[in-house]
N, C-alpha and C positions, 0 to 999 in steps of 0.2 A: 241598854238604856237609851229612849229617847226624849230628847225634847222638841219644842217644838222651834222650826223655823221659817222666816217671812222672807228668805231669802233662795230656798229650792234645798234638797238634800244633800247632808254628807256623803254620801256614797250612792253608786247606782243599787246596792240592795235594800237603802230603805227609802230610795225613790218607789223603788218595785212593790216597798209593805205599804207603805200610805197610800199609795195609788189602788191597793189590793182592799185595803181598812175601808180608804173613801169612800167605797163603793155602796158604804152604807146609805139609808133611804132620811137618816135621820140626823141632825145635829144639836143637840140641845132641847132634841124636844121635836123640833121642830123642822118636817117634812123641808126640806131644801130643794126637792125637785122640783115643788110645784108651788115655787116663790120666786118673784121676777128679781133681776140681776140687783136693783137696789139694795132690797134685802138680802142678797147672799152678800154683795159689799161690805155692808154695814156686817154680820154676823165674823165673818172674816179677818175686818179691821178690828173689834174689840179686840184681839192680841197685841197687847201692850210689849212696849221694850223690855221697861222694868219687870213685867209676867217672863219674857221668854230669861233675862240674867238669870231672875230667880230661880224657874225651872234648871238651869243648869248649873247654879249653886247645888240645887238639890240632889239631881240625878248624878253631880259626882260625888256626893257624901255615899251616895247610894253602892253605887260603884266602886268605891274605899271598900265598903264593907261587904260586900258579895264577892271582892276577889280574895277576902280571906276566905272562902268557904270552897272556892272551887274556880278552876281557869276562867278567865271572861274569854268574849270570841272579840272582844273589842277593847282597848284599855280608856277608852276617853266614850263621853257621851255624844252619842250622835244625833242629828237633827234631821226633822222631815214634816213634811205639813199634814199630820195625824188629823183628824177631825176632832178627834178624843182631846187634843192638846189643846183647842182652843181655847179651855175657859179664860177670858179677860183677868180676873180676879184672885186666882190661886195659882200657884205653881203646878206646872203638870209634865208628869212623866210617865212615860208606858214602860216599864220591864219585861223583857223576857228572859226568864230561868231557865230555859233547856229549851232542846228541839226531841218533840216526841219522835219524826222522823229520823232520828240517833238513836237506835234501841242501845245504847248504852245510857245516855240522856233519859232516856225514857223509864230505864230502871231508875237510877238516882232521884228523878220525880215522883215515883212510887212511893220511894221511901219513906216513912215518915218520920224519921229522925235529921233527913237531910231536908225536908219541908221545914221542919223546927227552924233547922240552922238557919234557910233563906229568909224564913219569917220572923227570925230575931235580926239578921243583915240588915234586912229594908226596914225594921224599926228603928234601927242605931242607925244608919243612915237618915231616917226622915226627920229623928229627935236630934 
């Protein structure tokens, strides 16, 4: 689970995913390649304090309940400057539930009784 942070990543591997994510052409809509530095500032700064607390209130309730379902590869929520993360306004968090590159993982996501289980986690978690 991550949130998002205004201060660089917990770990060198989710410096590696957000830097991997960023790559995208879009944020909110709106092309950020081809908007001068003001405007990437301003999009940026809307990440509020109280958004990133929230976010990680969340993403550990989230976390409580997905490690009953099955080992975490991390026990605490980690942070990284996701683009995805940024909305101003909502709490936000990216999950990841398996690595398909694990074909043991990859079976478990198949499954669809084990989808149930993650998809009732991350409810009890977010309610």
């Amino acid at each position: 689970v991550f949130a998002l942070s205004e201060t660089g990543a917990t770990s060198a591997a989710a410096r590696w995913m957000a830097k991997r994510e960023n790559a995208s052409d879009l944020v909110g809509g709106v092309n950020i390649k081809s908007k001068d530095a003001v405007v990437m500032r301003t999009l940026l700064d809307m990440s509020t304090t109280a958004q990133i607390k929230d976010s990680l209130k969340l993403g550990q309730a989230v976390l409580g309940h997905l490690g009953k379902v099955g080992r975490l590869h991390k026990p605490r929520v980690e942070q990284a400057g996701f683009a995805v993360l940024k909305a101003p306004d909502i709490p936000s968090i990216l999950v990841e539930t398996g690595f398909i590159s694990n074909p043991e993982e990859e079976s478990k996501l198949k499954d669809e009784g084990y989808q149930a289980e993650l998809a009732d986690a991350l409810l009890a978690g977010i309610q």
